[in-house]
Backbone as CSV, one residue per row, in Angstrom:
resi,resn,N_x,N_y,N_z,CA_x,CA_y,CA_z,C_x,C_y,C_z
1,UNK,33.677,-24.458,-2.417,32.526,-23.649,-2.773,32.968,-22.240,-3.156
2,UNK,34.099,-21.451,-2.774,34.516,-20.486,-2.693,34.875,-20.124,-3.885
3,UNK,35.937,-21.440,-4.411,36.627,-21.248,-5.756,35.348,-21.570,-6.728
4,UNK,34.461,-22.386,-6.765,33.192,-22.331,-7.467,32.705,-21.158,-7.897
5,UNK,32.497,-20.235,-6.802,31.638,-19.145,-6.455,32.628,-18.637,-7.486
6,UNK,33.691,-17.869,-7.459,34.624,-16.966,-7.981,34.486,-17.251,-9.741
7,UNK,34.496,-18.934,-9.713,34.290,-19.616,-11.193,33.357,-19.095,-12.100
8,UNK,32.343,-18.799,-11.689,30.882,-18.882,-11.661,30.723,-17.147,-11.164
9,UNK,31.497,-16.522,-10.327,31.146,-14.874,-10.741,29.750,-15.292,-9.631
10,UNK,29.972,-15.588,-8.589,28.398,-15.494,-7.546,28.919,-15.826,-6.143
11,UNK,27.948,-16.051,-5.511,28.766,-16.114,-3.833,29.023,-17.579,-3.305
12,UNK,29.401,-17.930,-2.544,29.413,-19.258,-1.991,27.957,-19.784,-1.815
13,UNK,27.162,-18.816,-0.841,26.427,-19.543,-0.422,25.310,-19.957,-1.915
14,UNK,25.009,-19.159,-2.957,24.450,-19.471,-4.300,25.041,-20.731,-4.550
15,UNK,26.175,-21.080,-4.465,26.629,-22.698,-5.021,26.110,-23.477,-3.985
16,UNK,26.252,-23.111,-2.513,25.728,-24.033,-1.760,23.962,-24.427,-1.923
17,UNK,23.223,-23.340,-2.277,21.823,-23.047,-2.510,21.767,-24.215,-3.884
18,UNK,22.624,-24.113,-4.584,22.021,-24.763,-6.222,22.760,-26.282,-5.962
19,UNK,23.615,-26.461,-4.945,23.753,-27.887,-4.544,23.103,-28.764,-3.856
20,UNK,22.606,-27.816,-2.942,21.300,-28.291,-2.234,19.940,-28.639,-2.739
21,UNK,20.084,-27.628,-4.177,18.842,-28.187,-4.757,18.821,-29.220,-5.651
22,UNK,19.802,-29.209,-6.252,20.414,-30.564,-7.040,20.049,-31.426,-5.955
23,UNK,20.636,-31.853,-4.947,20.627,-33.263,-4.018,18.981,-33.289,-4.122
24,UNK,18.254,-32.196,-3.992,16.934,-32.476,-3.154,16.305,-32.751,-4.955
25,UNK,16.020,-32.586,-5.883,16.321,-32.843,-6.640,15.977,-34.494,-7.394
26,UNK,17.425,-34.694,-6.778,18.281,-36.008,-7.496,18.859,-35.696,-9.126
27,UNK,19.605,-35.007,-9.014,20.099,-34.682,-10.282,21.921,-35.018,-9.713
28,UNK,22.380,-35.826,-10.944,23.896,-36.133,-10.088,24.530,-35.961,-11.751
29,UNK,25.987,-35.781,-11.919,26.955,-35.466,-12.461,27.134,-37.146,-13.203
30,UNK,27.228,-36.944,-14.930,26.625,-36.152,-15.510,25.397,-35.944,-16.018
31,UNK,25.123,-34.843,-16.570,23.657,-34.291,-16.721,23.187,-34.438,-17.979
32,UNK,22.292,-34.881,-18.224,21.631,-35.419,-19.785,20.502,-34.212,-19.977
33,UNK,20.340,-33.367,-19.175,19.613,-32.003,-19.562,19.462,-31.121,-20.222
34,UNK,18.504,-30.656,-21.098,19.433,-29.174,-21.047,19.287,-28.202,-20.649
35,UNK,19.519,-26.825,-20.654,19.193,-25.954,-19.241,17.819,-25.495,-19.242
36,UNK,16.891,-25.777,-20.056,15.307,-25.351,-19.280,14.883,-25.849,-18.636
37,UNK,15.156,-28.009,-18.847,14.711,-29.087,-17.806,15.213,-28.922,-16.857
38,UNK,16.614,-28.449,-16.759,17.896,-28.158,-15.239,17.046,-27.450,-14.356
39,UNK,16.914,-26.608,-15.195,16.237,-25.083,-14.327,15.159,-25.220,-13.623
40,UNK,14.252,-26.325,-14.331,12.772,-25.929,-14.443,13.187,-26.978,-12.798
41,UNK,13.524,-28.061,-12.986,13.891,-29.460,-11.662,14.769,-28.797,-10.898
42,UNK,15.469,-27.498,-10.763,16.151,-27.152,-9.832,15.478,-25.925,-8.808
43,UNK,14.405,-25.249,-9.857,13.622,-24.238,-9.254,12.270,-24.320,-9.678
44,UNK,11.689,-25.516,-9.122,10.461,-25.962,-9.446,8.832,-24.488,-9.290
45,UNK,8.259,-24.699,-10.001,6.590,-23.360,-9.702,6.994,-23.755,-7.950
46,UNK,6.570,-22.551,-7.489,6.272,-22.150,-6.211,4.496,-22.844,-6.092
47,UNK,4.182,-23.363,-4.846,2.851,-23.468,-4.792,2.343,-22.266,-4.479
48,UNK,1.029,-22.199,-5.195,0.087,-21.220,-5.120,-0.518,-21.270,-4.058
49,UNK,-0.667,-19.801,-3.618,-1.332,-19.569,-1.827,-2.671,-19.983,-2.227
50,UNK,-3.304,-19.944,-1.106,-4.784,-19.875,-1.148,-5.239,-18.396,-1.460
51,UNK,-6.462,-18.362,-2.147,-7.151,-16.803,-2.686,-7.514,-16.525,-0.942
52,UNK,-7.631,-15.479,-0.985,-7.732,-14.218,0.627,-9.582,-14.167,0.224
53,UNK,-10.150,-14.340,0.844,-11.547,-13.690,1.059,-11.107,-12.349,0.990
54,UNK,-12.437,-11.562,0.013,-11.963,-10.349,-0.055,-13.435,-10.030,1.660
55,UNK,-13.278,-8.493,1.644,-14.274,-8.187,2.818,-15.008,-7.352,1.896
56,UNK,-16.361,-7.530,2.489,-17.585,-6.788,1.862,-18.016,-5.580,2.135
57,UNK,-17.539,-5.103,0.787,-17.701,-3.565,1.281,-19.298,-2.573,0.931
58,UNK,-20.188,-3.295,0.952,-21.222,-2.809,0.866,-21.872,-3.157,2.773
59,UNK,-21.368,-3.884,2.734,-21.387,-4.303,4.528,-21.092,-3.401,4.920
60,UNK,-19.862,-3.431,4.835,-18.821,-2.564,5.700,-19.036,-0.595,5.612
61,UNK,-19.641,-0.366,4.424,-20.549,1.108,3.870,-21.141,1.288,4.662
62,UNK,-22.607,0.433,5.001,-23.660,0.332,5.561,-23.291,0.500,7.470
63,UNK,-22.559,-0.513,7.327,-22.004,-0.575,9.183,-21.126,0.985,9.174
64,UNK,-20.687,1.786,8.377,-20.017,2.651,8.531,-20.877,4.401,8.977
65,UNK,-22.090,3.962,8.534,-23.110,5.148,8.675,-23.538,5.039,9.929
66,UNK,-23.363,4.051,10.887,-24.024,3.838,12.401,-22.789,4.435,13.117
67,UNK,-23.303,5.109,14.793,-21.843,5.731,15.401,-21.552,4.665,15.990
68,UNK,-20.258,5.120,16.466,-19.185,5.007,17.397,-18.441,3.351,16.038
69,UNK,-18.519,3.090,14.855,-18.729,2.679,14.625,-16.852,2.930,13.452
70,UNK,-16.083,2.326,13.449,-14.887,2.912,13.023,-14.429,1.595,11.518
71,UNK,-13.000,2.151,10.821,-12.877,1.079,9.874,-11.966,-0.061,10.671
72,UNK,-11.506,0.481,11.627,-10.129,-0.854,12.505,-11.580,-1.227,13.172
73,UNK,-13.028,-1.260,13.893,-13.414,-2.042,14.347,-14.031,-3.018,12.979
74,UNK,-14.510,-2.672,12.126,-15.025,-3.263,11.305,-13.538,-4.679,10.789
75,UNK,-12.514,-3.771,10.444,-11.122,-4.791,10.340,-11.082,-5.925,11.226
76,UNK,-11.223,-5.381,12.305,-10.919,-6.486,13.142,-11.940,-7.885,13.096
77,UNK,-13.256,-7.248,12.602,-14.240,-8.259,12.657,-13.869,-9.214,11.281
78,UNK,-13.550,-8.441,10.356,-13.213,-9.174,9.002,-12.267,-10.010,9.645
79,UNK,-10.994,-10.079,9.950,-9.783,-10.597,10.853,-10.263,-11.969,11.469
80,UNK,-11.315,-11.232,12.242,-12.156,-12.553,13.209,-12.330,-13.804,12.610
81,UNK,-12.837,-13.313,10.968,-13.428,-13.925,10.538,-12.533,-15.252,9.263
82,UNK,-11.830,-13.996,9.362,-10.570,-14.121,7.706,-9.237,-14.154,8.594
83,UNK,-8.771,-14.862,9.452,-7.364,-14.740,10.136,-5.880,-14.449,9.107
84,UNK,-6.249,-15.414,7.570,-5.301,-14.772,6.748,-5.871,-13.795,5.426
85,UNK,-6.959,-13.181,5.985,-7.009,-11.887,4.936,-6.157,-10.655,4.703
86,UNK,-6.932,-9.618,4.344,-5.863,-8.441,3.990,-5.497,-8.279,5.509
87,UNK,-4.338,-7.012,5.503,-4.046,-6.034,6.476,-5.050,-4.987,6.555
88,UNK,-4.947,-4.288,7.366,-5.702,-3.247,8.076,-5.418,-2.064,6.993
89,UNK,-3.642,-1.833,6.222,-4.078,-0.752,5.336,-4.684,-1.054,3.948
90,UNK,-4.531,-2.052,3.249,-5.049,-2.578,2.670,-6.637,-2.764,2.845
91,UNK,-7.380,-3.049,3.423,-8.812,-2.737,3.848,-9.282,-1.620,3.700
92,UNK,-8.234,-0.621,4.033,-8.764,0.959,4.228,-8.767,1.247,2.644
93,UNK,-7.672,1.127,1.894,-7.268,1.445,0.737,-8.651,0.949,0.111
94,UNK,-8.768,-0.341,0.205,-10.251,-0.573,-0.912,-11.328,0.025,0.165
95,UNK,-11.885,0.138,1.194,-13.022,1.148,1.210,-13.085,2.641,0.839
96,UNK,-11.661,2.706,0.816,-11.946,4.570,0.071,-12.302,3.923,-1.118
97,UNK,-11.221,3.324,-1.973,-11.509,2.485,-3.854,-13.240,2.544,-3.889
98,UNK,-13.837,2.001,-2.879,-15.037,1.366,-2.969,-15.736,2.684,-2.923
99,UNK,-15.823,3.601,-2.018,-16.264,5.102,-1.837,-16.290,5.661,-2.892
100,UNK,-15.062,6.051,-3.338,-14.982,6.471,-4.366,-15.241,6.242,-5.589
101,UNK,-15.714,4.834,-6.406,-16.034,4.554,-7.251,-17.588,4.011,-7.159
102,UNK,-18.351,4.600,-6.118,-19.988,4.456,-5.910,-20.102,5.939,-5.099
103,UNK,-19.378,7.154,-5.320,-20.325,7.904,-5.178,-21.812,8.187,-5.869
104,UNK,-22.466,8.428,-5.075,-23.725,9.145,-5.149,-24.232,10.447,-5.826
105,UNK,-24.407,10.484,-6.699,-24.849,12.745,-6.699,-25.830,13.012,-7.816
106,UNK,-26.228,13.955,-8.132,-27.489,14.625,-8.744,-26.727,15.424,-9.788
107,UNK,-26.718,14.880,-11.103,-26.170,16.039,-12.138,-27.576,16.416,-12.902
108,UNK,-27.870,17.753,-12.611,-28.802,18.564,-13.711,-28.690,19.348,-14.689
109,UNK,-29.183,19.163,-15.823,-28.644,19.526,-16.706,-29.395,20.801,-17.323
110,UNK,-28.777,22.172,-17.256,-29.931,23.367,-17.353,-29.063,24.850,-18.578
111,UNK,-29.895,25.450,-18.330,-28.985,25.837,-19.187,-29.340,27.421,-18.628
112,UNK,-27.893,28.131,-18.448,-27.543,29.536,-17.639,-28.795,30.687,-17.553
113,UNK,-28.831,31.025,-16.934,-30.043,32.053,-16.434,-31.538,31.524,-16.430
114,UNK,-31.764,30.302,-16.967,-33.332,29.916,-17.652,-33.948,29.666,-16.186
115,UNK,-33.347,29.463,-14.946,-34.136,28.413,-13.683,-32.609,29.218,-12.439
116,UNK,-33.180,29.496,-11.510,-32.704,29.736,-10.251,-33.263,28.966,-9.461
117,UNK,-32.051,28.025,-8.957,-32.115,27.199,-7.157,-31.948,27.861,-5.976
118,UNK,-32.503,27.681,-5.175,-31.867,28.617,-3.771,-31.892,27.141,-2.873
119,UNK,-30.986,27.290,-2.547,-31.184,26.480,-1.573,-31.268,26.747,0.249
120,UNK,-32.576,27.021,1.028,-32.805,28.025,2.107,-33.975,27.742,2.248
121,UNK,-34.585,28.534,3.712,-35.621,28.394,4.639,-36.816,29.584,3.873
122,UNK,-37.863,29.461,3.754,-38.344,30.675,3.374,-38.290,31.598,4.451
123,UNK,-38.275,32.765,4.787,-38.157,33.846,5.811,-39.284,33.164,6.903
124,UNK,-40.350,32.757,6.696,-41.210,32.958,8.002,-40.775,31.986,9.107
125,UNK,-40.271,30.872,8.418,-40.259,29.864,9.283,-38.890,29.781,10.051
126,UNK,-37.609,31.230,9.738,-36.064,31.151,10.620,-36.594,31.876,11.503
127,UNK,-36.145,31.239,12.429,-36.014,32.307,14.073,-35.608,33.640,14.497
């Protein structure tokens, strides 16, 4: 395997890895292939994971406005629920994403000196 390796410019254990996959395989000496079929039967597609439930972040908004009320307890409940969902920073990362791309706000559109806002108590009613 050694002198292979050296042949071939890679390590032992790479020849041992691509012999092993040959056997598992069934590909034996000689080879009627050519190297895309080799390749493709020696390093077959990986199976595809299962899709992750994403967590609901209009839920998770809503549960976030009540106290004592945090994003690791909310995580954990997703967790409860989703044993192979995201991680905990990952969760956080999309509820800011989510925050941040549904803020809320009031743009008025006025034009300089025409209208004064105050925003305040009228005098009679401060202490």
């Amino acid at each position: 395997m050694r002198e292979t390796g050296k042949a071939c410019n890679c390590g032992k254990t790479t020849v041992s890895d691509v012999l092993e996959r040959a056997e598992k395989a069934g590909i034996t000496w000689p080879i009627e292939l050519n190297d895309k079929q080799l390749m493709s039967q020696l390093y077959p597609p990986s199976e595809t994971k299962e899709s992750v439930s994403e967590p609901d972040m209009e839920y998770i908004f809503c549960e976030m406005k009540r106290k004592n009320v945090t994003l690791m307890l909310l995580w954990e409940e997703y967790k409860k629920d989703n044993p192979n969902g995201i991680m905990y920073t990952q969760f956080c990362d999309r509820y800011r994403s989510f925050k941040k791309s549904n803020q809320i706000y009031m743009h008025k559109e006025h034009k300089a000196g025409e209208e004064v806002e105050i925003d305040c108590l009228p005098r009679d009613t401060v202490n």
